[in-house]
N, C-alpha and C positions, 0 to 999 in steps of 0.2 A: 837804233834811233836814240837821241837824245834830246837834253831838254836847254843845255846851257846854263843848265845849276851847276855851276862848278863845285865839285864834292872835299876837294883838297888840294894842295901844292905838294908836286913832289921834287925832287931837287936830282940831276942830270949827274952822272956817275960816269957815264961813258958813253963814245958813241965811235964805235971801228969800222972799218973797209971788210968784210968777209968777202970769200969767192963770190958765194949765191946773193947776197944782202950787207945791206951796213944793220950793224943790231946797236940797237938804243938799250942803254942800260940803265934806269932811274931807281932811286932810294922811293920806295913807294912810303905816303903815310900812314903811321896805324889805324885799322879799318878799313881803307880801303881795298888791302892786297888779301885780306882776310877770305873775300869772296871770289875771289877771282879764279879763275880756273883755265889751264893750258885751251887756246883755243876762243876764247873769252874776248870781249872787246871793249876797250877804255877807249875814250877821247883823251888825248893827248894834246893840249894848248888849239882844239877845237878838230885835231885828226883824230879821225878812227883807226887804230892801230890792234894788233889780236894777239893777245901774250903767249907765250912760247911756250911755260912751264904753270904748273900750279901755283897756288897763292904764295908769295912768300914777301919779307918786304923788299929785297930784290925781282925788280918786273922787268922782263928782257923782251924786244921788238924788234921783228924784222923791218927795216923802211927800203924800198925801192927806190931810183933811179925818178921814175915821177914824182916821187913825196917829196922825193930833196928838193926837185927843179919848182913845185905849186907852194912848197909849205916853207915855214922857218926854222924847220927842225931840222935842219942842214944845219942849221949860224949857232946851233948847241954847243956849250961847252961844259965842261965839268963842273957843279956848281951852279949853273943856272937851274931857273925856278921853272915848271910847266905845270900849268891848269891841268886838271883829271876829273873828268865824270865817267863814273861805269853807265853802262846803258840802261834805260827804261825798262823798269821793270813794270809787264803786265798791270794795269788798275794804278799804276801808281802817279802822286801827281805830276802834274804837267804844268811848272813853275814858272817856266820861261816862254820857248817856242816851240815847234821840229827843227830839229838840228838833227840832221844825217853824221852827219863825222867827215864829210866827205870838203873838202876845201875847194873853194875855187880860186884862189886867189891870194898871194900874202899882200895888203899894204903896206906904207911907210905911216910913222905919226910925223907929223908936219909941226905942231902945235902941243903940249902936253904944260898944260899951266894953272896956278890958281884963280879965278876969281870971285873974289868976294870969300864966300866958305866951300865953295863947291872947285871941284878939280873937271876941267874941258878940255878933249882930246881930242885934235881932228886928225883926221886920215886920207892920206891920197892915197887916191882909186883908178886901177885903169878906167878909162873910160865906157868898157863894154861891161863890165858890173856895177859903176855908177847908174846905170838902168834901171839896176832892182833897188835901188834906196829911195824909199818916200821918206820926208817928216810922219816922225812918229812911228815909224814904222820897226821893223827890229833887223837885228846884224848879229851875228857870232863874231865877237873878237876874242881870239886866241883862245874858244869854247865859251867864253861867256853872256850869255842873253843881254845886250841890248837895246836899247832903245834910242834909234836916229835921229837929230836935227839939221840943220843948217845944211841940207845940200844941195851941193852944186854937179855940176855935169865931171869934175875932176877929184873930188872932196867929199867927204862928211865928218858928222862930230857926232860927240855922247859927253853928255855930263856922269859924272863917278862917284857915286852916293859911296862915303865910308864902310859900308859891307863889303862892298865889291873890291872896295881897297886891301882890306883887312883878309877876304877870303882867296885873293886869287894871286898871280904874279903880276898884275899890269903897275902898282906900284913902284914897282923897281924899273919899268921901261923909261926911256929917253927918247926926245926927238932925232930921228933917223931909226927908230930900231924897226923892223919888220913884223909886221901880226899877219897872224892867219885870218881868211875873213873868206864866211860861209855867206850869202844873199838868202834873200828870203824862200824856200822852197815853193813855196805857192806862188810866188810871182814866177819864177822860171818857168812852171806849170805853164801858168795863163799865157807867157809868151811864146810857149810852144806851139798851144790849141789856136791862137793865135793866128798864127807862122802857116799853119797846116790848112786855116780855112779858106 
């Protein structure tokens, strides 16, 4: 479980074809690789992914055949930036949302511009996750907590307060690049109980 406090940027080293896996190879940043331990789970640009080895600032991931096909950790290349939160720990706080690690879906940004002082990014959504987005409501882009408006049945947006610029990678995105985008886990819930009554 996570929270979409993005903890740091690490920067993509490598990513190869193995028999069993493609393994992701990222330059982890200091602090974070500290605690992590073989077996261990980070968010990776909003995936849950489980490190291979113990802490080192070299952090190595297996990714499947489905991570490539859901996520944008296919379109990695050496050099590129990825959001990293280690998981919730016990008592501690709960800054953002629930964020699982689990993607459903990568979008496109459609839109990534200034207005006024504030920076607005919207994103095309298929349309069967466009379901889980209210106004005001919250999103995982590429692990980061936040907070929805303007949407439509193909679309939504998020304004991008200078923290989020300064702590994460979406800074350096362009329109056309792909994000990972987790929905809200309670709404999925409700549409279940839903579905079943």
């Amino acid at each position: 479980m996570f929270t979409g406090i993005v903890e740091g940027v690490g920067i993509v080293k490598s990513l190869q074809e193995r028999k069993e896996s493609w393994l992701l190879g990222l330059d982890l940043p200091f602090g974070v690789e500290e605690t992590l331990k073989a077996g261990e789970s980070l968010a990776v640009n909003g995936c849950c992914l489980t490190m291979r080895a113990d802490g080192s600032s070299d952090g190595t991931f297996d990714l499947l055949e489905e991570t490539l096909n859901r996520t944008n950790l296919g379109d990695l290349r050496p050099g590129d930036r990825v959001n990293l939160e280690r998981s919730l720990a016990v008592g501690g706080r709960l800054g953002g949302h629930f964020v699982t690690g689990h993607v459903d879906s990568a979008g496109m940004i459609e839109i990534f511009e200034e207005r006024g002082k504030n920076l607005f990014l919207q994103v095309r959504v298929e349309s069967e996750g466009a379901k889980y987005l209210v106004d005001k409501g919250c999103v995982a882009v590429d692990g980061c907590s936040l907070t929805v408006c303007e949407v439509t049945d193909c679309s939504f947006a998020v304004w991008l307060i200078p923290h989020t610029l300064d702590k994460t990678n979406l800074k350096s995105r362009k329109v056309g690049d792909r994000l990972n985008l987790e929905f809200d886990l309670l709404a999925k819930y409700v549409e279940r109980i839903q579905l079943k009554s």
